[in-house]
N, C-alpha and C positions, 0 to 999 in steps of 0.2 A: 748773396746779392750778385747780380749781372754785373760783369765786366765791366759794359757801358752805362749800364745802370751806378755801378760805384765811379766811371769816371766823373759823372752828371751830377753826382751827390758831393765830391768832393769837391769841383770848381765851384757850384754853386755855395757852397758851405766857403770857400776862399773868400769869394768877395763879399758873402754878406761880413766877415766881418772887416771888409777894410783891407786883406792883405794882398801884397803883387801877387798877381798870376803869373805864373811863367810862362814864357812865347814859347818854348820848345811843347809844354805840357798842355796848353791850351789852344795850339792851332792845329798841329800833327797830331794823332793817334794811329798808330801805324799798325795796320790792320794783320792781325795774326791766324785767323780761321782762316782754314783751307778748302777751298772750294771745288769743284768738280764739273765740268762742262758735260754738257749735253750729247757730246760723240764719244762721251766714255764708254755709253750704254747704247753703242751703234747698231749692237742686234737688237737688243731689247728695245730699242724706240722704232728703228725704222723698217725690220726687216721680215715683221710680222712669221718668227718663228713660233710654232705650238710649241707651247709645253706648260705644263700643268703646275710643275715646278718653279719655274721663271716666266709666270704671264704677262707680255708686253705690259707697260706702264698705261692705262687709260689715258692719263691726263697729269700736267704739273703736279698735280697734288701727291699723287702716286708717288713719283718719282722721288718728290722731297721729302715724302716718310721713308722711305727707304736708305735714301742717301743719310738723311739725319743718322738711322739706325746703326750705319757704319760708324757714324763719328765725323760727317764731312760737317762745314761749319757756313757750306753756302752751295752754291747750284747755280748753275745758268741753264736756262727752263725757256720752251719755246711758247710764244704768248700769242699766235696766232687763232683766233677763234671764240679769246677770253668774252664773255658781257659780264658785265657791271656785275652781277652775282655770284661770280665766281672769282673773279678781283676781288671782293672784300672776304671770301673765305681763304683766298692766300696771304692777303695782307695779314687777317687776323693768327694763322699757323704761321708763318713768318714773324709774326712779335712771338709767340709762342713760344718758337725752340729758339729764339733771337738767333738767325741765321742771315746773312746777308744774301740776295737774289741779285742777279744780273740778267737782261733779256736774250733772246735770241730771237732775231725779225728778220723777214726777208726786205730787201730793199723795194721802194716802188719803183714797176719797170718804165712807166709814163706817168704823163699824167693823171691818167684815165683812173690810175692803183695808188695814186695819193690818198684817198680819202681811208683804203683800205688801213694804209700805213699808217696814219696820222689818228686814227680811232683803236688800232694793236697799240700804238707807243701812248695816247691818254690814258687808257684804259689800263698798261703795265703801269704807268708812272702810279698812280693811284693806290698800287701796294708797296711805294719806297723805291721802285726799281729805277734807277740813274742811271745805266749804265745798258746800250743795246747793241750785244753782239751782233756782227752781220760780216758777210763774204761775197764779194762781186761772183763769184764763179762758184758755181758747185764743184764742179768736175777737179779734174788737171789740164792744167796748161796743154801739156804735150800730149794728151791723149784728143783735148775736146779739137784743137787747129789742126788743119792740115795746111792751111797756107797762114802767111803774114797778112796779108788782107780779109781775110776772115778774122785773124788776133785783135786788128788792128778797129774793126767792125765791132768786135765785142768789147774792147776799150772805150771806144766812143761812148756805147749806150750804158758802161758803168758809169763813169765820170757824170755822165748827164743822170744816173739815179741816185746816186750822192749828192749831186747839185739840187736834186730835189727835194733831197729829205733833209739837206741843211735846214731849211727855215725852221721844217719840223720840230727840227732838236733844238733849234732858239726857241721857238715857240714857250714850247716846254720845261724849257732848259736841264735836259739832259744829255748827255754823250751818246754819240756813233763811235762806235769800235768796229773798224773795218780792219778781218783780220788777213791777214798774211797768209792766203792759204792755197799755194800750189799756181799761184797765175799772178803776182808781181816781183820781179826780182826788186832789188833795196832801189836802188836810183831810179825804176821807177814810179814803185811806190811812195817814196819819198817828193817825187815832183807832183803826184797826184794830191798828195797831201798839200804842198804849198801853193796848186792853183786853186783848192779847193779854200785856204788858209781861215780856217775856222775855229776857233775855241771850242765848238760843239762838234769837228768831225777829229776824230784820230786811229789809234789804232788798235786791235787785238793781238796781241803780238805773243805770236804761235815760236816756239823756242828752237821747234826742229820741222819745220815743212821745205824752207827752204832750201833744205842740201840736196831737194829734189829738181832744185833747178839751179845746182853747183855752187853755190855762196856758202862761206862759211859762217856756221853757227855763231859763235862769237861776237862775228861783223854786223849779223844781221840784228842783235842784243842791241851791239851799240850805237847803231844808226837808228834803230826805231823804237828805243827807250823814250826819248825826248817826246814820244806824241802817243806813248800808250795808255790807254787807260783801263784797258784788262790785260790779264797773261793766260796763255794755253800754255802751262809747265809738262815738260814730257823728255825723257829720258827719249837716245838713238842708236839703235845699231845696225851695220849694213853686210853685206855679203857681197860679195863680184856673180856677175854671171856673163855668161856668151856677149849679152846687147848691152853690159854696161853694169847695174848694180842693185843689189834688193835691197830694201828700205824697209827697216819695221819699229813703228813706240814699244820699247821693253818698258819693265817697269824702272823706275827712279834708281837712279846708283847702279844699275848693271850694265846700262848702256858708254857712251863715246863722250857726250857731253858733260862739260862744267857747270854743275847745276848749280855750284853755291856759287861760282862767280859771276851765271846770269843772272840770280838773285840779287846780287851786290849792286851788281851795274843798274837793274833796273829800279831801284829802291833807291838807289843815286839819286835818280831823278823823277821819280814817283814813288815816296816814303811811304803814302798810304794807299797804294794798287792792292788790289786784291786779286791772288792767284788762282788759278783753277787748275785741277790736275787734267790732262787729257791722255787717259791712256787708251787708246783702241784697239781692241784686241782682235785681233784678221791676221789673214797669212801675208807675208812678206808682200809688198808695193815694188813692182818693178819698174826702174829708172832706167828705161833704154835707151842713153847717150852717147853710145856709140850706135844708132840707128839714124835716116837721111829723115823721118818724116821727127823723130823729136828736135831734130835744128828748126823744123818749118819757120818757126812763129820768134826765132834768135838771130840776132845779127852784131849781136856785142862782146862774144867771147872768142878771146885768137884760141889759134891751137896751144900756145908755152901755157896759157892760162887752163885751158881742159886738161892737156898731161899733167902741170904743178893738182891738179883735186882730183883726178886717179891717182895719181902716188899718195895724195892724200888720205884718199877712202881708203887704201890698204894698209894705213896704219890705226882707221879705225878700226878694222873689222877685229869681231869678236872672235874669244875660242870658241866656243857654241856655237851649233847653228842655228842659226835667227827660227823663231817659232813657229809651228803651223797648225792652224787649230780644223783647218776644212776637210780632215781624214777622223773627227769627232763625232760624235752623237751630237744633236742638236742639247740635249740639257746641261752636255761635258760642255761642250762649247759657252753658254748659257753661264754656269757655272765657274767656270776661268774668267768672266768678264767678269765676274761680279770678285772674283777674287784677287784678278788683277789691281782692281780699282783700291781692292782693304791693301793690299801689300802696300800699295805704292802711299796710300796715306797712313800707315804706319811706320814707313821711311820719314816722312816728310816731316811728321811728328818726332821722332826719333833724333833726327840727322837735319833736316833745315831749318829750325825755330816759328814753324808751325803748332798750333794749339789743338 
């Protein structure tokens, strides 16, 4: 019998005959599969590499037979595109290997892309999916501005595509997960959060994006616990260079971060989150913070603050050097992604009380 098939048989077997339920065992179940985000497999979704060996994913379904095959226990899967006929052949392989889904949707950018939005998020809800990944910004902060008023420009018309897709998500009453990813530092994302103050918007709270815009790991744990409702789990390790510092996801336990104490914290205050690994496998990300055009778009960090997180980065940095996959063959490359993703959930299995 299923997990949650034997929870469902035993509460209901509780009270027919009569006896207390317990509040611990009957309101929380705290969610143990380990799930896997969608820029795990960033060549293989997006980058349209040939290979015969590792042929890009067609479509969700793809993806979740293969992921299953590893042993991952859920997926967050981009739902752009879905009709009605293929929602219920997810739904039905989703009761199947009983894995849990989470979405990934682009936000609407007007009004004019509501309808787009609000027909991707009926049409996911329809296979169980509650939960819909999403990110104001593709890019990075400091690559996509070059001025504060440009930053300031592209703030505007996030806030107002969240304000759009709130209703959305009452609608339906599923969650926005707006994640953390390279374009809000904590105070202020956290103030977007509270103009926007909604039960159905929160966060995707990404473990290691922000040391790319100097905040520490940790901080950012504990401030954006309170309003997560998914996790992007991902180990970090950095390098120095000339402009400042290379950033790269290793796998789980080899990098900088405290994985079980972000675990801790977050499950503090969301016992039944469910996590997704995010490893992406690419050559080091360069953080050039000691360049004049990455301050453009900052006006809140003094200098004692930027030297205290360079003397910091150097006590991350690894004995290795951070990996580089772009000197590869396309199917070695190909290959390391897919192997990155089994290490790091056989760590998790192993070492964080994942199933």
């Amino acid at each position: 019998m299923k997990r949650r098939e034997f929870v469902k048989s035993s509460l209901a077997g509780t009270m027919a005959m009569g006896l207390p339920v317990l509040p611990t065992f009957s309101t929380v179940v705290a969610e143990t599969r380990f799930g896997v985000a969608d820029a795990s497999y960033m060549m293989r979704r997006y980058r349209n590499m040939k290979s015969e060996a590792y042929p890009p994913f067609a479509n969700a379904l793809e993806m979740i037979e293969h992921c299953n095959s590893l042993g991952f226990g859920g997926m967050q899967v981009g739902v752009g595109g879905w009709d009605s006929d293929f929602s219920k052949k997810v739904k039905k392989r989703k009761e199947e290997l009983d894995i849990f889904l989470e979405a990934q949707i682009r936000l609407p950018k007007n009004e004019d892309d509501l309808d787009r939005f609000d027909r991707e998020v009926q049409t996911a809800k329809k296979t169980g999916i509650d939960v819909f990944r999403t990110a104001c910004l593709s890019g990075r902060r400091y690559e996509s501005f070059d001025t504060m008023q440009a930053f300031q420009t592209f703030k505007k018309a996030a806030i107002n595509s969240i304000q759009l897709a709130e209703p959305v998500m009452h609608r339906y009453k599923v969650k926005l997960a707006v994640e953390n990813h390279k374009d809000w530092r904590i105070n202020e994302m956290v103030a977007i959060l509270k103009r926007i103050d909604s039960e159905w918007v929160g966060v995707t709270l990404d473990t290691g994006n922000n040391i790319s815009l100097l905040e520490d790991p940790m901080e950012v744990v504990e401030a954006l616990a309170p309003y997560a409702f998914s996790v992007h789990l991902k180990d970090m390790a950095v390098e120095e260079y000339e402009d400042g510092f290379l950033l790269s996801e290793v796998n789980l336990g080899t990098g900088s971060l405290d994985i079980d104490a972000m675990i801790m914290t977050i499950k503090k205050h969301r016992p039944n989150i469910r996590f997704n690994l995010e490893m992406i496998t690419r050559d080091p990300l360069k953080i050039p913070c000691l360049t004049e055009k990455y301050w453009a778009t900052f006006d809140q960090i003094s200098a004692p603050e930027l030297a205290l997180y360079l003397r910091k980065i150097r006590t991350m940095k690894t004995k290795e050097q951070l990996p580089r996959i772009s000197n590869r063959t396309t199917d070695e490359q190909l290959a390391l992604e897919v192997e990155n993703n089994r290490t790091c959930l056989v760590y998790a299995k192993q070492n964080l009380g994942f199933q």
